[in-house]
C-alpha positions as CSV (number, residue, x, y, z in Angstrom):
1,X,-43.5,-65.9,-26.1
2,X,-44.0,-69.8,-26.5
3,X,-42.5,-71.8,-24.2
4,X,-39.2,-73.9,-25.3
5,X,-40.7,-77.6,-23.8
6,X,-43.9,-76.8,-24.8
7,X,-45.0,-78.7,-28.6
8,X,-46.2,-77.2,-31.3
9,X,-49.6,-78.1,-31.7
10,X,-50.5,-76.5,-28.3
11,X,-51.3,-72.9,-26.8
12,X,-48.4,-71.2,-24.6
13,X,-49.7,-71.2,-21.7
14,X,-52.7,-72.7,-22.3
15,X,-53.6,-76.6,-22.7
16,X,-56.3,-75.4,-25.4
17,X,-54.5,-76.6,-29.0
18,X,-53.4,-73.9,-31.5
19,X,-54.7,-73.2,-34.7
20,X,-51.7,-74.4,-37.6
21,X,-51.1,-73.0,-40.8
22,X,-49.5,-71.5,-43.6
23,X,-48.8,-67.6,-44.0
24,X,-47.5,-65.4,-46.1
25,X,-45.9,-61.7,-45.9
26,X,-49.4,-59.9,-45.4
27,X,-51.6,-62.3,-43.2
28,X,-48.5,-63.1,-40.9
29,X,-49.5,-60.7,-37.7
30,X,-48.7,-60.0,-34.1
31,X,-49.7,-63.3,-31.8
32,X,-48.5,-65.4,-34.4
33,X,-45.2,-67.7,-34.0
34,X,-43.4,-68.5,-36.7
35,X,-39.8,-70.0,-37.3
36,X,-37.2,-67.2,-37.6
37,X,-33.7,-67.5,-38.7
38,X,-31.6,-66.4,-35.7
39,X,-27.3,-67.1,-35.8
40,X,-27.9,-69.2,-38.4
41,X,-30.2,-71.3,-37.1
42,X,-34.2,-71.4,-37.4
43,X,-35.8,-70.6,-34.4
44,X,-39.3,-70.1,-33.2
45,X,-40.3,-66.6,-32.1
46,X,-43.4,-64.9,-31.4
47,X,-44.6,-62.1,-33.9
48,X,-44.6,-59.0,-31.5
49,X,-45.2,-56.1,-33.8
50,X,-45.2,-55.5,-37.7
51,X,-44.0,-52.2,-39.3
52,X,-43.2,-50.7,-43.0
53,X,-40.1,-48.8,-43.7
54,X,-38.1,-47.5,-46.2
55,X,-36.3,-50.6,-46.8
56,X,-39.5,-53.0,-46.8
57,X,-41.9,-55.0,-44.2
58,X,-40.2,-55.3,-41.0
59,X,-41.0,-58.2,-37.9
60,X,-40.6,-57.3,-34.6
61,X,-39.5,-60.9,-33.2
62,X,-39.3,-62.5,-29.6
63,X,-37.1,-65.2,-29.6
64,X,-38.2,-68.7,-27.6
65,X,-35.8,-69.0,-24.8
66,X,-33.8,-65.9,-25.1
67,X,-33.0,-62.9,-22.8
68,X,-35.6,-60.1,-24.2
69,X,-32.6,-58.2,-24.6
70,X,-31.7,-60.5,-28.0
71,X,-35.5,-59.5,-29.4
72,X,-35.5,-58.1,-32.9
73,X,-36.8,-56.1,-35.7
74,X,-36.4,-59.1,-39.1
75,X,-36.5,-58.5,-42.8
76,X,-39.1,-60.9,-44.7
77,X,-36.4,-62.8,-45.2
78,X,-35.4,-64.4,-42.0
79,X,-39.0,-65.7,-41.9
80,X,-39.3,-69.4,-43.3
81,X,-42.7,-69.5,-44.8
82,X,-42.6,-72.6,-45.6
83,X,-43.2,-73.7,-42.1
84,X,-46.5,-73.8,-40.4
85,X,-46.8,-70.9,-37.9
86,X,-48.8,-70.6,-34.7
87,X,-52.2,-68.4,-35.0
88,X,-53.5,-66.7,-32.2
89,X,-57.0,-67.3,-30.7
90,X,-59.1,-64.0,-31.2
91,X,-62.2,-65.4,-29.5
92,X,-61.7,-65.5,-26.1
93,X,-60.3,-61.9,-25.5
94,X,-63.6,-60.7,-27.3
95,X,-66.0,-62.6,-25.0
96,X,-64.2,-61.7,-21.7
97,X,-64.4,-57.9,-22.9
98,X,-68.2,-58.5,-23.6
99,X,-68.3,-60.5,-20.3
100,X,-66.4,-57.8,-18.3
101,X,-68.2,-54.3,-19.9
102,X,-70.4,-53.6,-17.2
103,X,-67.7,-54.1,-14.8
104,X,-65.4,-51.7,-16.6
105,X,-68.5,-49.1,-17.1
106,X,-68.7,-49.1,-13.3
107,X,-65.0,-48.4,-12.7
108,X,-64.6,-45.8,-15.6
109,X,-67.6,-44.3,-13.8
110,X,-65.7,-44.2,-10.3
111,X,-62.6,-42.6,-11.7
112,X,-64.6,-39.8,-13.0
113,X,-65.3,-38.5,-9.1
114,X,-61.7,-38.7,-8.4
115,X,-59.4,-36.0,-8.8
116,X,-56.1,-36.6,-10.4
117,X,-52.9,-34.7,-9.9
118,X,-52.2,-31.1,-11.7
119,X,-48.7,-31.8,-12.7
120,X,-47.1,-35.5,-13.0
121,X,-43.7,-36.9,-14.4
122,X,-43.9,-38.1,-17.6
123,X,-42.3,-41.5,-17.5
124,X,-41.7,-43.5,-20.7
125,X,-41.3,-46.7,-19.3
126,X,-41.6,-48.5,-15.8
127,X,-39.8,-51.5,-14.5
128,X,-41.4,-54.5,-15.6
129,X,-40.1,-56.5,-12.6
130,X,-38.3,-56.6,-9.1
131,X,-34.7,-56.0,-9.5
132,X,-32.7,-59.3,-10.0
133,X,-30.8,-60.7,-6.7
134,X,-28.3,-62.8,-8.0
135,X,-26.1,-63.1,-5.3
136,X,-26.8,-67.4,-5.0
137,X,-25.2,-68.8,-8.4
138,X,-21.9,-66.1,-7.6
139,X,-20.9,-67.7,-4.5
140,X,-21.9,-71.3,-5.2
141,X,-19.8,-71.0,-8.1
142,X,-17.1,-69.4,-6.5
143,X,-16.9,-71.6,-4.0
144,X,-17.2,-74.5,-6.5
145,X,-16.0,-77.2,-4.0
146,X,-15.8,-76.2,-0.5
147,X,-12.8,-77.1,2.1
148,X,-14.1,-78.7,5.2
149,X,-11.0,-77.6,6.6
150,X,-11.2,-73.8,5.2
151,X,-9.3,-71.0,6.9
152,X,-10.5,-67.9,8.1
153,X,-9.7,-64.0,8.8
154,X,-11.8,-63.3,11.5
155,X,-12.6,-59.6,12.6
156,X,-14.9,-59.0,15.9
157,X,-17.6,-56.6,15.2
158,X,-21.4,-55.5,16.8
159,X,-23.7,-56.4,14.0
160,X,-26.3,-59.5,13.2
161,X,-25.6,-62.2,11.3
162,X,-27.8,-63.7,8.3
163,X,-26.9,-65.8,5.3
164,X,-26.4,-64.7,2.0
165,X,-24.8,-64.9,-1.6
166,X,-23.2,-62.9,-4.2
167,X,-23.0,-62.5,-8.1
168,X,-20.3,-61.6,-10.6
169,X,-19.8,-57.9,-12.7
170,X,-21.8,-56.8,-15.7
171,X,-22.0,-53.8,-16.5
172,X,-18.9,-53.8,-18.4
173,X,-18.9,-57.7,-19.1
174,X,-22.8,-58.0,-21.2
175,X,-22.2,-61.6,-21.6
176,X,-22.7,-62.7,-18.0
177,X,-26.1,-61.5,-18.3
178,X,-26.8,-64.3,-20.3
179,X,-25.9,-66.7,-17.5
180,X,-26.7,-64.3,-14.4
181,X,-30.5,-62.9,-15.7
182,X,-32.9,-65.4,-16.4
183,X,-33.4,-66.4,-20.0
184,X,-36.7,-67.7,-19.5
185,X,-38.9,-65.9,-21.5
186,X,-42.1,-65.1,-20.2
187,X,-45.7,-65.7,-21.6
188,X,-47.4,-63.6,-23.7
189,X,-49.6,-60.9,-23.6
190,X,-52.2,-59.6,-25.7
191,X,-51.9,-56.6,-26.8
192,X,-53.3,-54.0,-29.8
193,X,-50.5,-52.2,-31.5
194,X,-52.5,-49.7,-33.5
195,X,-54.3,-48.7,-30.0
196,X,-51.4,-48.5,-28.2
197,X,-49.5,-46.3,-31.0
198,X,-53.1,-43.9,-30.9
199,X,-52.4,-43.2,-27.6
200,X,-48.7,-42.4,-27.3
201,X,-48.5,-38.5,-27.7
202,X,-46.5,-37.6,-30.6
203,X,-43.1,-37.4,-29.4
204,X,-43.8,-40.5,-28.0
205,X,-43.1,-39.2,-24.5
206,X,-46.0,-41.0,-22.8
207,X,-47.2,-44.5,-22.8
208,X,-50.9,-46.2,-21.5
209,X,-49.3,-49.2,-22.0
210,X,-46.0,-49.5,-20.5
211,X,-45.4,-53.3,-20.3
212,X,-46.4,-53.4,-24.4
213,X,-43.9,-50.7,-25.3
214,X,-41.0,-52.1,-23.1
215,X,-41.0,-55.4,-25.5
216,X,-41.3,-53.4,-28.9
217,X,-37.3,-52.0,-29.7
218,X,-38.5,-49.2,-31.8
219,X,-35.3,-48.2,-33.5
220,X,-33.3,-50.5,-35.2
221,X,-29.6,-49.1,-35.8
222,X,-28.0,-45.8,-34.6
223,X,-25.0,-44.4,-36.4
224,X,-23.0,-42.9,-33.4
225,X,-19.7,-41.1,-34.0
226,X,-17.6,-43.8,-36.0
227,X,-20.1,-46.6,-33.8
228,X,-22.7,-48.6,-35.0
229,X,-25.1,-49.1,-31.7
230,X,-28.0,-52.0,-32.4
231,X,-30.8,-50.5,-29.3
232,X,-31.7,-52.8,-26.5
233,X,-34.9,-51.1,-25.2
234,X,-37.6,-48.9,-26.6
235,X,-36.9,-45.7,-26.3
236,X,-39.4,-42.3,-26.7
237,X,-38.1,-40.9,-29.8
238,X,-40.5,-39.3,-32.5
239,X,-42.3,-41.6,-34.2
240,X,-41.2,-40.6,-37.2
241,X,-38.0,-42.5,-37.2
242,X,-39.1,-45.6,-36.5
243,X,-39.6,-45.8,-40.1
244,X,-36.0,-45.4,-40.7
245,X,-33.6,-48.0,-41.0
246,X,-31.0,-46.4,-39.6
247,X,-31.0,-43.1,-37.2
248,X,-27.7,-40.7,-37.0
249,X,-26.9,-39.5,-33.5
250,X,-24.5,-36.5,-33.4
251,X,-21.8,-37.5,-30.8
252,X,-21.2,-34.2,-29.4
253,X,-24.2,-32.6,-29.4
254,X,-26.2,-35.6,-29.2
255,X,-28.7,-34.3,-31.7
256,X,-30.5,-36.9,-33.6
257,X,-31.2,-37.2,-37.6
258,X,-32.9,-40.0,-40.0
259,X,-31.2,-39.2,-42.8
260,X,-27.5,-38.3,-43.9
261,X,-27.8,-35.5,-45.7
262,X,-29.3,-33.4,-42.6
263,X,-26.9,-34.7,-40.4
264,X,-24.2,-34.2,-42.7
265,X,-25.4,-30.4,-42.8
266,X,-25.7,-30.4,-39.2
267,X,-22.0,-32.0,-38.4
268,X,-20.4,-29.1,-40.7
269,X,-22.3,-26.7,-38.6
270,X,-22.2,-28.2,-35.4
271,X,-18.9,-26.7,-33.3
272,X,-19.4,-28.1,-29.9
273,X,-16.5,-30.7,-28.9
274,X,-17.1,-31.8,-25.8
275,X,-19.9,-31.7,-23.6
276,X,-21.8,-28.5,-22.6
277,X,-20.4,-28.2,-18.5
278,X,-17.7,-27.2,-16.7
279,X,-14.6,-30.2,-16.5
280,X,-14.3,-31.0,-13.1
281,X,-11.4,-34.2,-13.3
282,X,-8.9,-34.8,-15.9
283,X,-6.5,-38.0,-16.2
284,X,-4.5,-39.6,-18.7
285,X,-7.1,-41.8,-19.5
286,X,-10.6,-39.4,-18.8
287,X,-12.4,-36.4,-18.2
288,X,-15.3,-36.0,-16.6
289,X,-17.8,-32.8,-16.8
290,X,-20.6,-31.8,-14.7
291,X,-23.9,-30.4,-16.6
292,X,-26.8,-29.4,-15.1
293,X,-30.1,-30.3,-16.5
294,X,-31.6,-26.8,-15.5
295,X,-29.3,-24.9,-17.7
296,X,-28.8,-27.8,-20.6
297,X,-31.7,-28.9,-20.9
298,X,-32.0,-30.0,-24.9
299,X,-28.5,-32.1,-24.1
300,X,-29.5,-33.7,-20.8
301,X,-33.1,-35.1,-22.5
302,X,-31.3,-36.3,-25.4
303,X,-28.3,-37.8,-23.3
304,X,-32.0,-39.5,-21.4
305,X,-32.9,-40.7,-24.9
306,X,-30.1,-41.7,-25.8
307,X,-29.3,-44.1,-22.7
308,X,-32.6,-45.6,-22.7
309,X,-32.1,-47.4,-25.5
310,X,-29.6,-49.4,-23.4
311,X,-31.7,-49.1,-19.4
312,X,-34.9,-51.3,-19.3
313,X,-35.1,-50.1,-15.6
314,X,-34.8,-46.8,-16.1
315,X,-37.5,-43.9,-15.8
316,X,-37.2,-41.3,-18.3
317,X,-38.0,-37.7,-17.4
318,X,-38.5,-35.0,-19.8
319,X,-38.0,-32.0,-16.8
320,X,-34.6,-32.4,-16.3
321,X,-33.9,-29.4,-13.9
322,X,-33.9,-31.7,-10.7
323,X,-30.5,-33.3,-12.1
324,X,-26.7,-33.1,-12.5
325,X,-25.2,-34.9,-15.0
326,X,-21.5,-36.2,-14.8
327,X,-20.2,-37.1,-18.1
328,X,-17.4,-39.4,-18.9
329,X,-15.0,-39.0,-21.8
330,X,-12.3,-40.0,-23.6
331,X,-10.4,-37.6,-25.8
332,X,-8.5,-37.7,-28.9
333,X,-7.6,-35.3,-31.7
334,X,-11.4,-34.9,-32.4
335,X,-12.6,-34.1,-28.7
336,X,-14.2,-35.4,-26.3
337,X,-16.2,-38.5,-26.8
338,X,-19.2,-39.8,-24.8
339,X,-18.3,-43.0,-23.2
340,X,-20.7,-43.3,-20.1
341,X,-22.4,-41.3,-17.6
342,X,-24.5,-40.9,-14.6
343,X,-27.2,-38.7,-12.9
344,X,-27.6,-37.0,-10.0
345,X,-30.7,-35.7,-8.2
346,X,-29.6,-32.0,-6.4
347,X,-31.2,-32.9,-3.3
348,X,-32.1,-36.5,-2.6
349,X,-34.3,-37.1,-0.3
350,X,-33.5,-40.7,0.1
351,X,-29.2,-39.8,0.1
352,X,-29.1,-41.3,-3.6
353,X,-25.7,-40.3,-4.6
354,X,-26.6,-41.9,-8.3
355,X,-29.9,-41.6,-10.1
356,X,-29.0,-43.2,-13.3
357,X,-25.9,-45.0,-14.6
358,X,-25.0,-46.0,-18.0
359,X,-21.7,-46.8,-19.7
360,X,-22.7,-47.0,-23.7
361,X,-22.3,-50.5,-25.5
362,X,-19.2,-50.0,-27.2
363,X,-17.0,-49.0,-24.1
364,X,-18.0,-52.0,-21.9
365,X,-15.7,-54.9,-20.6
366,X,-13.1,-52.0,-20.5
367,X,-13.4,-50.5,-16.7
368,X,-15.2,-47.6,-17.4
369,X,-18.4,-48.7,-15.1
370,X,-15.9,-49.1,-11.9
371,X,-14.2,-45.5,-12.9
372,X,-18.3,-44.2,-13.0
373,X,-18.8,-45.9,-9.6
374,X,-15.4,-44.9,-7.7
375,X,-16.2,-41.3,-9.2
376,X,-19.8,-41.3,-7.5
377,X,-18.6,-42.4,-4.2
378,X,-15.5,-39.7,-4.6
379,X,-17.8,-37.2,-5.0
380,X,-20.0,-38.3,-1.8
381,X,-16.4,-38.0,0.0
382,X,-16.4,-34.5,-0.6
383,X,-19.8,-33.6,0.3
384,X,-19.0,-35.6,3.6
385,X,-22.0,-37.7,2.9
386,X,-22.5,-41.6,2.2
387,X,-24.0,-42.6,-1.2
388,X,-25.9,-45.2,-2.5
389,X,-27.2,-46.1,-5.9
390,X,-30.7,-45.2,-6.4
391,X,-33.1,-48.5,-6.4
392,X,-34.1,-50.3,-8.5
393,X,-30.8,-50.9,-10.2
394,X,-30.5,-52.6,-13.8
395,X,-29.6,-55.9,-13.9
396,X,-25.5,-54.8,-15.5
397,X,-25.8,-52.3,-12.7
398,X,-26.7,-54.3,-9.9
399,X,-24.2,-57.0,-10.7
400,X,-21.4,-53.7,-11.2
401,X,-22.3,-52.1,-7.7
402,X,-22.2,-55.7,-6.1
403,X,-18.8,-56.4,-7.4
404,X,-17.7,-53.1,-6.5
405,X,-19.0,-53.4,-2.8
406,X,-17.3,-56.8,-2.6
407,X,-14.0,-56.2,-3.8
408,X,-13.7,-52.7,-1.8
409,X,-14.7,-54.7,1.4
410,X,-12.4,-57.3,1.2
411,X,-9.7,-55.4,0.5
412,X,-10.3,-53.2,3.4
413,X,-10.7,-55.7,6.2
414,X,-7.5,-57.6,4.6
415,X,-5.7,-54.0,5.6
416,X,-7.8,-54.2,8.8
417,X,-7.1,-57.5,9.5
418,X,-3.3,-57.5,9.7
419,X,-3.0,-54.6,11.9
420,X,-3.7,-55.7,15.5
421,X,-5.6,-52.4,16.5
422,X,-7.6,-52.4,13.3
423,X,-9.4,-55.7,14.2
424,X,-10.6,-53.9,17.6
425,X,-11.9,-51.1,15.8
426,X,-14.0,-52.7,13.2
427,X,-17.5,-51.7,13.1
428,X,-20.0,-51.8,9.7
429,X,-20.1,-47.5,10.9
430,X,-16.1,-47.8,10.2
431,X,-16.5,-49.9,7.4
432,X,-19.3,-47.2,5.9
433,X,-17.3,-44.3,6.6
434,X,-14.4,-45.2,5.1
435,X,-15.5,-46.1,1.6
436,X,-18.5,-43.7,2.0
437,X,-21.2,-46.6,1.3
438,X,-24.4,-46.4,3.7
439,X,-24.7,-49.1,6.1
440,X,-27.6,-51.1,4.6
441,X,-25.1,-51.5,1.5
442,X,-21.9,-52.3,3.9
443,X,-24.5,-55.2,6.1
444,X,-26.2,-56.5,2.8
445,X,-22.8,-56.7,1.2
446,X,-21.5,-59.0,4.2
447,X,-24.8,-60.7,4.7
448,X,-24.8,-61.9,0.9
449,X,-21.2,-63.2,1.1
450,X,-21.8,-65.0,4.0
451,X,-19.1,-63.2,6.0
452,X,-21.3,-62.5,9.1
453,X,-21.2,-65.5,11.8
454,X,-21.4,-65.4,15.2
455,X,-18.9,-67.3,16.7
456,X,-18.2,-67.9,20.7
457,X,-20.7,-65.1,22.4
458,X,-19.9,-62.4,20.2
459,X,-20.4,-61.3,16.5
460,X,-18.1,-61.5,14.2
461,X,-17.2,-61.3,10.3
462,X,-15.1,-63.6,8.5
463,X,-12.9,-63.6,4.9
464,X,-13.8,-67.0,3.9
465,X,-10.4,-68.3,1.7
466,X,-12.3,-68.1,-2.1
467,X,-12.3,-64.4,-1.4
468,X,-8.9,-64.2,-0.3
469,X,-7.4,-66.2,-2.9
470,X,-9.8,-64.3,-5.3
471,X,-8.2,-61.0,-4.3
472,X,-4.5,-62.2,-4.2
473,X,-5.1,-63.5,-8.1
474,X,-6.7,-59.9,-8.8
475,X,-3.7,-58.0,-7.4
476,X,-1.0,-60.2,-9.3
477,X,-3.1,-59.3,-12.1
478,X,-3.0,-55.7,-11.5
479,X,1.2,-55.9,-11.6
480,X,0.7,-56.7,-14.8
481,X,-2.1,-54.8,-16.5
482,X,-2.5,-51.7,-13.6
483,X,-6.6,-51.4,-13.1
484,X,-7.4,-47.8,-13.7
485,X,-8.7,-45.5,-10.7
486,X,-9.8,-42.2,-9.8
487,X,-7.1,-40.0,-8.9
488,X,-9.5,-37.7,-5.6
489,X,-6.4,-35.2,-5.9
490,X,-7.3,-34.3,-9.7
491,X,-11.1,-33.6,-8.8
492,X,-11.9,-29.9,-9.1
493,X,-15.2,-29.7,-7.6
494,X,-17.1,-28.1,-4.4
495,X,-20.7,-29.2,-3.8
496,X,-22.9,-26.7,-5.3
497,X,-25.4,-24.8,-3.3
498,X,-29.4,-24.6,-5.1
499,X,-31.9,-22.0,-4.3
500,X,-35.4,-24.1,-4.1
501,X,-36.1,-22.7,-7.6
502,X,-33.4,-24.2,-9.1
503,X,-33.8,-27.8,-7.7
504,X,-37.2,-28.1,-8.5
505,X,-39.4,-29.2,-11.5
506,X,-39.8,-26.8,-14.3
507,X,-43.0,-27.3,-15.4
């Protein structure tokens, strides 16, 4: 998208001037950057993608300066026509392809003598970047200004000191994304919608162009339950309803519709009330149910479908066999209502105790993401086993995990540190086995908060006073508004044991 300091008249991201002009509903196309009202305001936003549906001409628009996140599908009239927009330069991608045909000849030619995989996932979408490390702005702003006099909790420990920083919680709280991921849209790239849409398949399962498809939200609205969900992300559903202004998700059985009189048919047929597994944990509050993707495998690819509308980072797989699923509810009158969940692979390789983690749109800022990550590491307490997320997180999840890590540290050398033995025995194996995270999470944690130093001949790990005081102002919260935990007495649940069939890819 164009750059916010760059002026009108010239090319993002290119010195070469830009062709000005006047357009109108049927010559305004992708490339182009027009003004677009946004909040009220008019704003300029590059043209990303055009489509028809029911209810007219629709613009897919990338907003200068905003989180990709905020991009959206606008009606005709949002678009100020009256404004010259930006046109895009068609000649110089033509004479680089004219200028680079031989070369690709050549390459398409040594392709042809290798020999590709039988069987491969089907991924609809990669990540498009490294996964953010915002650890700098948290402690710089938590420290906000530093006492040169500042008291410690010291703990004496083997382990290697480095420097580090830390970031604040997101994946209930969306509106620190704005401030923790970078806004900063970048430039853009040229790409052909009509040949990108001939080669998705036609449940829209596969993509040649990944990085084009990420930026193009292809569903607008999604009626779920008694929610109205606005997508984030592209997600693989048929292409069919992309021409629908508005797609009905059944909430139990997570079946999907584009119009309302097949899903009200469906919902006076449709009897299941909660989700298709066995409830393994039930509180006042939740319930949580395990599902294997073997056995429910319609509900665990639509559950996939469903969530990545809301995951940039994450991979979508259409064999779900290799997964559990553990689903959390809420229940009323009704049943049992989808709030969140995350996937498990049966046997990870890599000791992944999450694959996947979502809590949906209209739950967040309300706990549920810690409840999904205390449940994960409960779980990993049973098996005996220390968990991690699997990597690369999202950018909500990574700030969620890192906020979790942090507060369960501090908390447990606080405990540590005012019993006199517990300082002795203090070790980042302790440390790991107690709150079942694996050591590169417990070191990185401590590295990034700066609480590794090494102090007099020997290492050591310190509590500077933000965190302190930080905690103490969390707990006298707490005697007020009790934060909701996981209960590990109400967990029904043994590991369960796979034959090699079972855990495998059903192709």
């Amino acid at each position: 998208m164009a750059g916010g300091s760059q002026p009108h008249d010239v090319a993002v991201g290119s010195p070469a001037p830009k062709q000005m002009g006047r357009a109108t509903v049927d010559t305004l196309k992708t490339g182009c950057i027009a003004m677009v009202e946004k909040d009220g305001k008019p704003r300029r936003a590059e043209i990303l993608s055009v489509r028809d549906v029911k209810s007219g001409r629709q613009f897919y628009c990338n907003f200068d300066n905003f989180n990709k996140r905020l991009d959206e599908w606008v009606p005709v009239a949002r678009i100020d026509f009256s404004q010259d927009v930006e046109w895009p330069s068609p000649e110089k991608p033509k004479e680089t392809k004219k200028a680079s045909a031989p070369v690709a000849k050549k390459t398409v030619t040594q392709k042809k003598g290798q020999k590709r995989p039988a069987r491969t996932r089907e991924a609809s979408i990669a990540s498009e970047g490294s996964t953010p490390h915002p650890w700098t702005e948290f402690v710089e702003s938590q420290k906000a200004t530093p006492d040169p006099e500042e008291e410690k909790l010291t703990l004496a420990m083997d382990l290697d000191a480095s420097p580090g920083a830390d970031d604040d919680d997101a994946m209930d709280v969306d509106d620190v994304v704005i401030d923790a991921v970078s806004t900063k849209a970048e430039p853009p790239e040229q790409f052909s919608r009509e040949e990108e849409i001939e080669k998705l398949r036609v449940g829209g399962s596969m993509t040649q162009n990944q990085a084009e498809i990420s930026r193009i939200r292809n569903i607008s609205k999604v009626q779920f339950g008694k929610y109205d969900l606005f997508p984030w992300y592209f997600s693989p559903y048929p292409e069919v309803f992309t021409q629908e202004d508005l797609m009905y998700i059944c909430e139990f059985c997570l079946s999907y519709y584009g119009d309302l009189k097949s899903f009200t048919r469906h919902r006076q047929k449709c009897t299941l009330q909660h989700p298709p597994g066995n409830e393994i944990y039930r509180d006042d509050y939740v319930s949580f149910f395990e599902i294997d993707g073997r056995r429910q495998r319609t509900w665990c690819r639509n559950l996939c479908l469903l969530s990545k509308m809301f995951l940039d980072h994450k991979t979508l797989y259409y064999d779900v066999d290799p997964f559990l699923f553990y689903v959390m509810t809420s229940r009323d009158e009704k049943g049992f209502h989808l709030v969140g969940y995350f996937s498990k692979e049966k046997e990870s390789a890599d000791g992944y105790n999450v694959a996947c983690i979502l809590t949906l749109p209209q739950f967040q800022r309300k706990g549920y993401g810690r409840l999904l990550i205390q449940f994960s590491y409960e779980l990993s307490k049973i098996e005996c086993k220390l968990g991690s997320p699997e990597k690369p997180l999202s950018d909500l999840g990574l700030l969620s995990y890192r906020q979790y890590w942090t507060e369960n540290l501090v908390e447990i050398l606080l405990k540590l540190n005012a019993d006199e033995a517990g300082k002795d025995r203090t070790s980042i194996d302790m440390l790991s086995q107690e709150l079942s995270m694996t050591t590169l999470d417990v070191e990185q944690t401590l590295q990034a908060l700066q609480m590794q130093v090494y102090h007099k001949g020997e290492h050591k790990i310190v509590i500077p006073t933000y965190l302190i005081k930080k905690h103490e102002a969390l707990v006298e919260k707490q005697k007020t508004k009790p934060k909701r935990t996981i209960d590990p007495a109400k967990i029904q649940w043994k590991p369960p044991v796979f034959t090699a069939s079972t855990r495998t890819w059903g192709w």
